[in-house]
C-alpha positions as CSV (number, residue, x, y, z in Angstrom):
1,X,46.0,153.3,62.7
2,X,48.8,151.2,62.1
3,X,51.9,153.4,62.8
4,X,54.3,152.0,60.1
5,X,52.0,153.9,57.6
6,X,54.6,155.7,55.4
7,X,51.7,158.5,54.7
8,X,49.8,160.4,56.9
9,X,46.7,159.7,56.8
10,X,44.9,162.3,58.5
11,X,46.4,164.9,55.7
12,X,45.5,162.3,52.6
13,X,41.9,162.3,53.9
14,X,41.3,165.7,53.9
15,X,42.8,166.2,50.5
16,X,40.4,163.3,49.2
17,X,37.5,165.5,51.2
18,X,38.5,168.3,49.4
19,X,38.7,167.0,46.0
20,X,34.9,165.2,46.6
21,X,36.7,161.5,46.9
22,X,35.4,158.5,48.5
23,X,37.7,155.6,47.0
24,X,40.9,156.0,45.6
25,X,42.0,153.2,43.3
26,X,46.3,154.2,42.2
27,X,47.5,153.0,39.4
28,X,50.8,154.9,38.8
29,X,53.9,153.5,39.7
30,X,54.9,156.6,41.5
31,X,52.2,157.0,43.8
32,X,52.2,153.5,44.6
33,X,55.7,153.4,45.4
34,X,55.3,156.3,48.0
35,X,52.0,154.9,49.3
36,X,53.9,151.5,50.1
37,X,56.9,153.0,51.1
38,X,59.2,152.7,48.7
39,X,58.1,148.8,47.3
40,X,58.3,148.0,44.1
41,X,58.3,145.0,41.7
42,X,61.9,144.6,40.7
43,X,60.9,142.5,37.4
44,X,58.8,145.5,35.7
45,X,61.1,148.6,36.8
46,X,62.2,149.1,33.2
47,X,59.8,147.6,30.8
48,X,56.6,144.9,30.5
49,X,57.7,141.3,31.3
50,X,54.5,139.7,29.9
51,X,54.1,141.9,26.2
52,X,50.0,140.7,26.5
53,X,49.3,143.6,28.6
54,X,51.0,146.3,30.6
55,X,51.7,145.6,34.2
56,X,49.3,147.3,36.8
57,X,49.7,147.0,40.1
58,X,46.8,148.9,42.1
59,X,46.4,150.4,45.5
60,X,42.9,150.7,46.9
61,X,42.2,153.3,49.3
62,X,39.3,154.0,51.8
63,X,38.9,157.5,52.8
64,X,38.8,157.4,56.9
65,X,40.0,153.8,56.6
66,X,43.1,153.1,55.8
67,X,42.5,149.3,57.1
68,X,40.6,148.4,54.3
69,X,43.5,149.5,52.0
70,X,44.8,146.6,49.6
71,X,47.3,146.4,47.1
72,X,46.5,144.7,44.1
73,X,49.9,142.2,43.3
74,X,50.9,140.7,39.9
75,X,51.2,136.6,40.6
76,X,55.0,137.1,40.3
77,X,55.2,139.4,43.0
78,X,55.2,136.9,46.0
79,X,59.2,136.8,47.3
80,X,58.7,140.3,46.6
81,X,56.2,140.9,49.1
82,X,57.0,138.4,51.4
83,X,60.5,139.9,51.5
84,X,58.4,143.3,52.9
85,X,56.6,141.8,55.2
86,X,59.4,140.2,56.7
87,X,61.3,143.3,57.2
88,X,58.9,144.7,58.9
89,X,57.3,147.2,56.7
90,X,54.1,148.5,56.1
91,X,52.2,146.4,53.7
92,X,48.4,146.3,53.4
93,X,46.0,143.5,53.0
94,X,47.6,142.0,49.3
95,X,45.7,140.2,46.9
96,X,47.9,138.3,44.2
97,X,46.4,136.8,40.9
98,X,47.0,139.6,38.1
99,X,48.9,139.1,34.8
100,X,47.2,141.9,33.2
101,X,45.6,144.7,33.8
102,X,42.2,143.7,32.9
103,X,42.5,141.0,35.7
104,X,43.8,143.7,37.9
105,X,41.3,146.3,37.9
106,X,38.6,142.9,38.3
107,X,40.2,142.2,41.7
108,X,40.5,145.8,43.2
109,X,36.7,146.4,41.5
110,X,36.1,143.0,43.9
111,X,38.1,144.9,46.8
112,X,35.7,147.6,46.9
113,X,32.7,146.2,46.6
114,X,33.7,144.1,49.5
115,X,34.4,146.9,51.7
116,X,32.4,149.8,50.6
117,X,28.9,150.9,50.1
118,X,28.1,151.4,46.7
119,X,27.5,155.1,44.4
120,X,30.7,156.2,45.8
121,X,33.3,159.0,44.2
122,X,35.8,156.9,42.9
123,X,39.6,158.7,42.7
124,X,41.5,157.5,39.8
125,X,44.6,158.7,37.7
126,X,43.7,158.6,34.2
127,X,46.4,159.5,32.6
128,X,47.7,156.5,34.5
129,X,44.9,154.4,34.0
130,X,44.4,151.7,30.5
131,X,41.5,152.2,28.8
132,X,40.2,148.4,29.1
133,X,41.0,149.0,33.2
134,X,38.7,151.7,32.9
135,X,36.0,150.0,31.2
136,X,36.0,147.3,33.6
137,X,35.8,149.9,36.5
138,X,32.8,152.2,34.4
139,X,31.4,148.4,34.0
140,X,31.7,147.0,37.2
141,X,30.7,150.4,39.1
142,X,28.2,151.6,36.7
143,X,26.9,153.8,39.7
144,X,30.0,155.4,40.6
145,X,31.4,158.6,39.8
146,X,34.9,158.8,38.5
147,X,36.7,161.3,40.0
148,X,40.4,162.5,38.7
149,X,42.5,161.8,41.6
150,X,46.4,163.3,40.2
151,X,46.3,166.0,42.1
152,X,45.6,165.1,45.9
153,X,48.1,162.8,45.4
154,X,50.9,165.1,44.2
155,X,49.5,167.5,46.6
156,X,50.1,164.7,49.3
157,X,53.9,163.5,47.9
158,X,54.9,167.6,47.9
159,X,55.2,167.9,51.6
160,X,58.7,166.0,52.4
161,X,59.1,164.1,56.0
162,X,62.8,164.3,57.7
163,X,63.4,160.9,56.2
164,X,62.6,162.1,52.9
165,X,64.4,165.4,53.1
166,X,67.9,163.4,54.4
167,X,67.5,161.0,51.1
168,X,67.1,163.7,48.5
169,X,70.1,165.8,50.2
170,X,72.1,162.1,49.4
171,X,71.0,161.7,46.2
172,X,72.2,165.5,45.4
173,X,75.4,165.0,46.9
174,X,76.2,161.3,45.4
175,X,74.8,162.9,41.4
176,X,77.6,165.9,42.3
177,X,80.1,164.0,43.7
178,X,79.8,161.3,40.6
179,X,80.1,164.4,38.3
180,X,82.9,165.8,39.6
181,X,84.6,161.8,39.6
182,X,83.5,162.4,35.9
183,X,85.2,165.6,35.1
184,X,88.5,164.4,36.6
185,X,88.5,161.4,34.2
186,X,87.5,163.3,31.2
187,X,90.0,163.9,28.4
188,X,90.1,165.2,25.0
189,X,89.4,162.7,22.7
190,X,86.9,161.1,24.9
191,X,83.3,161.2,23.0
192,X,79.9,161.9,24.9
193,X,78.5,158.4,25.5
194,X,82.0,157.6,27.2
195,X,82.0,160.3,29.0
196,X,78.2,159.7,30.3
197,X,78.8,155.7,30.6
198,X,81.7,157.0,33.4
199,X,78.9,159.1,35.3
200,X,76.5,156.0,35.1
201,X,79.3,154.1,37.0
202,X,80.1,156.5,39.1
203,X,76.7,156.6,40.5
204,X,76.1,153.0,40.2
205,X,79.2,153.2,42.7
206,X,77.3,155.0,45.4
207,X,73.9,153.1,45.7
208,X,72.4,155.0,43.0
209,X,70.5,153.8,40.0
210,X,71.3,156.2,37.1
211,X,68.3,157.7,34.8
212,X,69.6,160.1,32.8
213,X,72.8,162.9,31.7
214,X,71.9,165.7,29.4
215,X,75.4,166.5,28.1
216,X,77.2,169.1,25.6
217,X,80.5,169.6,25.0
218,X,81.9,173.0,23.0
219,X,79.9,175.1,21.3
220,X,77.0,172.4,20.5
221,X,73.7,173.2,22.0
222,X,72.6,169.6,21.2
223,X,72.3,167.7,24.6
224,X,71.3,164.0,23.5
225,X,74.3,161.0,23.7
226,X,76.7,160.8,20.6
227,X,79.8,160.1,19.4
228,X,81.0,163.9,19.4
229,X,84.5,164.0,20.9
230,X,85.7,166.4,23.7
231,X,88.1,169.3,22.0
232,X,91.1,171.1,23.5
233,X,89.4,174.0,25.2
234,X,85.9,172.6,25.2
235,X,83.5,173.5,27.7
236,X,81.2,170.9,29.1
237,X,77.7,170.8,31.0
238,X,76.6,167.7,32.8
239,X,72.8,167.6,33.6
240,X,72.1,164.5,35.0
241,X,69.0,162.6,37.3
242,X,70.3,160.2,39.3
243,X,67.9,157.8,41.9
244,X,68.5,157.2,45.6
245,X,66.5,154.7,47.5
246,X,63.2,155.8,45.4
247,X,64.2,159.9,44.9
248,X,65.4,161.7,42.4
249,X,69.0,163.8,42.6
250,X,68.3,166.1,39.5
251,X,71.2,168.5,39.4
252,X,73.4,170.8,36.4
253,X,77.4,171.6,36.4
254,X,79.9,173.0,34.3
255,X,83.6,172.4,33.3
256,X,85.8,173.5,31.3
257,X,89.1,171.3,29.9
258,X,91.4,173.9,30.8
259,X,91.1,177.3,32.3
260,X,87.9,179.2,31.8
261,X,88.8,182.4,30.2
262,X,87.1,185.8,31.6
263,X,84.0,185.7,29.3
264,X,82.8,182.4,30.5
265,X,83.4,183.1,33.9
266,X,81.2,186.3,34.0
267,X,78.6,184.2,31.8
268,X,78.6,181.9,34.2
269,X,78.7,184.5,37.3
270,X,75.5,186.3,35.6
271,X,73.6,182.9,35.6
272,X,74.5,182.3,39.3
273,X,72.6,185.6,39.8
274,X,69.6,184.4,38.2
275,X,69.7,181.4,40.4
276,X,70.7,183.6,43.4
277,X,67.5,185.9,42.8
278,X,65.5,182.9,43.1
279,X,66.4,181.5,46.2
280,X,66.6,184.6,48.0
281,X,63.1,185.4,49.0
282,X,62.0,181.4,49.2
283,X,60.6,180.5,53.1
284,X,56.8,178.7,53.8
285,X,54.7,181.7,52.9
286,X,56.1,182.7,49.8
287,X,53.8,181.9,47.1
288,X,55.7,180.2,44.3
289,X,55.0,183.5,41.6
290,X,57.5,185.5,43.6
291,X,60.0,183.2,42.5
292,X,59.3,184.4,39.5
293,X,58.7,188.1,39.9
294,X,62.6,187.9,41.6
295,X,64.1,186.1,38.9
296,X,61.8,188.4,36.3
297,X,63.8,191.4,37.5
298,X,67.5,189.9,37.9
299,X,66.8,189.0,34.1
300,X,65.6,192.6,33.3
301,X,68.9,193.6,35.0
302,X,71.2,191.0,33.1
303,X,73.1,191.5,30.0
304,X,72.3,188.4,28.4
305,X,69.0,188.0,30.4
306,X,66.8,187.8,27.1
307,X,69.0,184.9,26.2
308,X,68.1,183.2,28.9
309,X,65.5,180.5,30.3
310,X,64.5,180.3,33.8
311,X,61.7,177.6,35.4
312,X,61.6,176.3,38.9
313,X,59.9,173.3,39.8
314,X,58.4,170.7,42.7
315,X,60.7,167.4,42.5
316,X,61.0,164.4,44.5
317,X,60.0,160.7,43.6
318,X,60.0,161.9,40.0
319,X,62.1,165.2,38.3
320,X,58.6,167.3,37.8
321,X,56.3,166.9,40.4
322,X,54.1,169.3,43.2
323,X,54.7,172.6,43.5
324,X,53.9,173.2,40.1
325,X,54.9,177.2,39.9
326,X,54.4,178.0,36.1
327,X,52.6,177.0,32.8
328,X,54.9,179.1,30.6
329,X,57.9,178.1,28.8
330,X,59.2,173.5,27.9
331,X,56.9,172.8,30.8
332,X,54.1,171.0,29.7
333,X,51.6,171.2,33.0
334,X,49.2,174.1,34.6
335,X,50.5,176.8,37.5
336,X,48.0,174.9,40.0
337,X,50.3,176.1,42.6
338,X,51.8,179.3,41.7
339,X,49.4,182.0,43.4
340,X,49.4,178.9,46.2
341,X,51.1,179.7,49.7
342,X,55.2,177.3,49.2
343,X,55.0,174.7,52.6
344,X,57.9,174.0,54.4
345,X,59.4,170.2,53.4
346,X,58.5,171.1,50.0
347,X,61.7,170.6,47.7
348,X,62.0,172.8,44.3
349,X,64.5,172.6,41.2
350,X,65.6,175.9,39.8
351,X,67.6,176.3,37.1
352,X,68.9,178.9,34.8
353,X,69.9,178.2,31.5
354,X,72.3,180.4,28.6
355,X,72.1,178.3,25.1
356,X,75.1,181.3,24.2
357,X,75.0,180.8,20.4
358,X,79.1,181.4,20.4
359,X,80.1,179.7,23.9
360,X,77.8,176.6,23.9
361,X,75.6,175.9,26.7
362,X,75.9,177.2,30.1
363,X,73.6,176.6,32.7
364,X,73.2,175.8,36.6
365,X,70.6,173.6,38.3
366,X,70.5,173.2,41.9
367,X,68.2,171.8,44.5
368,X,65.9,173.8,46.9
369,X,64.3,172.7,50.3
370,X,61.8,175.2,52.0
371,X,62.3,175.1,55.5
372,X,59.8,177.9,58.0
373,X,62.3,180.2,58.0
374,X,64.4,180.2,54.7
375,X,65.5,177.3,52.5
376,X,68.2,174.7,52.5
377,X,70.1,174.0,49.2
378,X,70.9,170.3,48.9
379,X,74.5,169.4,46.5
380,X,75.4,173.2,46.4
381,X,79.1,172.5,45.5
382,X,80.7,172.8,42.5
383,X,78.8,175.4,41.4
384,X,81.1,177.3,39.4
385,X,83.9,176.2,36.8
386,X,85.2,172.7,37.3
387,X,88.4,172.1,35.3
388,X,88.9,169.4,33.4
389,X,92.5,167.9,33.9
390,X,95.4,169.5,30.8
């Protein structure tokens, strides 16, 4: 096995054992990314270059033999690769040619009938997966059986390595540290969209590239990017996703222009008990429902608990990923892994949220790492009010 593999193999191939998989032919951008260790096209990180057809690169797996792996390139994508290879990264067999994905899927069908013998269980992602892609693969593999492949994979991506622990503790200090560089530059006067376009450049400024900021200001409960203005006495929450060297810092503060007066501070202290509750009992063992049984009864016990809104979730490459914990609530994918044993290296998002129909929005987010033992929390400063400069 070559040892620059970025995965482990050995755990992938039970997962694809376990899920009845033979093949597995990835075509989300995610997955590919982690499979090739963080490479990606540079020219189609934001939208299609070519507007013909969406850009699909492809990653063909063999089950037991990760030799006969290939990645499937767009023609464009040679400097790219060549700049991988030089560096010394793992890159498998490539095979360049595609503009769209109809030509993709023929070369990766061509792959695997190269390498493999034929009625096999074919993994794919189909909510990743163009419908003319998968009618040349049903086409081209009439005997095969299609197999839905989402969840080895995420099942794969949720068990962090040291390397990928250290990078998602960065990117949850840099997304703090750039909101607090925010806060100190706010003023009243200053709308949303300024205030967010500082944050962007604040974690442009440390390596990151910025993806999002959820922000409200006063009494507003609407979090979108406006031309609202910051008020004398305003209080502000800054949600924001920002992306370190392929991994998502996803983190929520509050400040307040001024001093916070003793309402908000106990508002705020009865949220940190929510979020308290929910780390407390989280080790490898737990299953992820007594997350939710903790934070069940610290809301019973709260005086604005039926106000409030609690979820905890699996992040890494993307904001919502493996462990999912619950199906209940804005989250729009099954419990798969809440009655499921939490591993250590996994990484979880919890956050408590009070849409206070007087004080505006108040709410906390932080970032959870299971260790054997306990849990690490990754950007845990400035957790309570952060003062906006008088």
């Amino acid at each position: 096995m070559d040892s620059r593999i970025p995965f482990a193999t050995t755990r992938l191939d039970g997962l694809l054992d376990a899920s009845g998989i033979d093949v597995l032919i990835v075509t989300s951008k995610h997955n590919i990314q982690y499979l090739l260790g963080g490479y990606h096209h540079f020219q189609f990180d934001y939208m299609e270059a070519i507007g013909i057809s969406r850009y699909l690169p492809i990653f063909v797996y063999v089950k037991g033999a990760s030799d006969k792996s290939a990645y499937i390139a767009n023609r464009n994508e040679r400097d790219s690769v060549q700049n991988r290879t030089d560096a010394g990264y793992w890159m498998p067999q490539v095979v360049f040619g595609s503009s769209t994905s109809v030509e993709a899927m023929t070369l990766a069908v061509k792959h695997v009938k190269a390498i493999a013998t034929p009625a096999l269980r074919v993994g794919v992602e189909m909510s990743f997966l163009p419908a003319d892609a998968a009618d040349v693969l049903r086409k081209e593999l009439a005997d095969c059986q299609l197999v839905e492949a989402m969840r080895p994979l995420e099942k794969l991506r949720s068990i962090k390595t040291a390397a990928e622990l250290e990078i998602l503790r960065e990117a949850s200090e840099r997304v703090v540290a750039s909101m607090m560089d925010a806060v100190n530059q706010a003023r009243p006067g200053q709308s949303k969209r300024e205030i967010i376009e500082y944050l962007r450049q604040a974690e442009l400024s440390r390596d990151m590239i910025f993806e999002y900021a959820l922000v409200t200001m006063g009494t507003s409960l609407n979090r979108a990017p406006s031309g609202q203005r910051l008020e004398p006495g305003d209080i502000v929450s800054l949600d924001s996703g920002g992306n370190y060297k392929g991994y998502i810092g996803d983190l929520c503060r509050m400040a307040v222009h001024g001093a916070p007066d003793g309402e908000l501070v106990d508002l705020l202290g009865e949220i940190d008990l929510i979020q308290q509750a929910a780390r407390a009992p989280i080790r490898a063992g737990l299953t992820g429902s007594a997350i939710y049984a903790a934070t069940t009864e610290a809301l019973v016990r709260s005086p604005h608990g039926k106000q409030m809104h609690f979820v905890a979730h699996g992040m890494g490459i993307v904001s919502h990923e493996a462990p999912r914990l619950t199906a209940s609530g804005p989250i729009p994918y099954p419990a798969d892994d809440a009655n499921v044993p939490l591993e250590a290296g996994m990484v979880i998002s919890i956050e408590t949220t009070l849409p206070h129909p007087r004080r505006g929005f108040i709410k906390l987010e932080d970032t959870i790492a299971v260790t054997p033992t306990g849990y690490q929390a990754f950007g845990d400063s400035a957790r309570g009010w952060n003062r906006i400069p008088v």
